[in-house]
C-alpha positions, 0 to 999 in steps of 0.5 A, a space after each residue: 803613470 802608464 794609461 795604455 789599455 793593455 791587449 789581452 795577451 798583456 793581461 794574462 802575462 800580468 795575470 801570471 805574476 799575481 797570486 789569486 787574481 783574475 779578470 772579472 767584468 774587465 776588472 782585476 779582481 781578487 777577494 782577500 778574506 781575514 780572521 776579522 773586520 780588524 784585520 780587514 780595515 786594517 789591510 784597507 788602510 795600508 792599502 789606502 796609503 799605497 793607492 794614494 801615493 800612486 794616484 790610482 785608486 781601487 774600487 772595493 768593498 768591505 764585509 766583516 772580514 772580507 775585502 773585495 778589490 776591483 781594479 781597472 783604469 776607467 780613462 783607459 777604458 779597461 786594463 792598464 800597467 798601473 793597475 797590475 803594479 797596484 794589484 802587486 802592491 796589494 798582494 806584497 801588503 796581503 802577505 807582508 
């Protein structure tokens, strides 16, 4: 697992290969919204499987048919490879 903080040059690279996502509070931070709570939990399960696979877990939340995703590496103090390659997994399980 790749724990170096990245520079803010990094930050907006990766920010160009993810559709939707930006920098909020030095969070990767995107909402994904759904038809309903059903498709919304469902997201939230696949999504769970990933992150747990890659020991690197997101800090969100669920509100009937949105999910709100904030990813960061708090050992690193901020921003990390492994967050941009959970933030893509997220994304590719969003459109999959």
């Amino acid at each position: 697992m790749t724990t170096a903080k990245l520079t803010e040059q990094q930050v907006e690279t990766g920010l160009q290969k993810l559709e939707g996502w930006s920098v909020v509070g030095g969070n990767l931070h995107r909402v994904f919204e759904f038809n309903d709570f059903t498709q919304a939990f469902g997201f939230m399960t696949r999504v769970a499987l990933a992150a747990e696979k890659m020991d690197h877990h997101p800090d969100w939340s669920n509100s009937w048919n949105k999910v709100t995703v904030d990813l960061s590496t708090h050992s690193a103090g901020g921003l990390t490879r492994n967050d941009f390659d959970l933030a893509e997994k997220i994304q590719n399980i969003y459109v999959g």
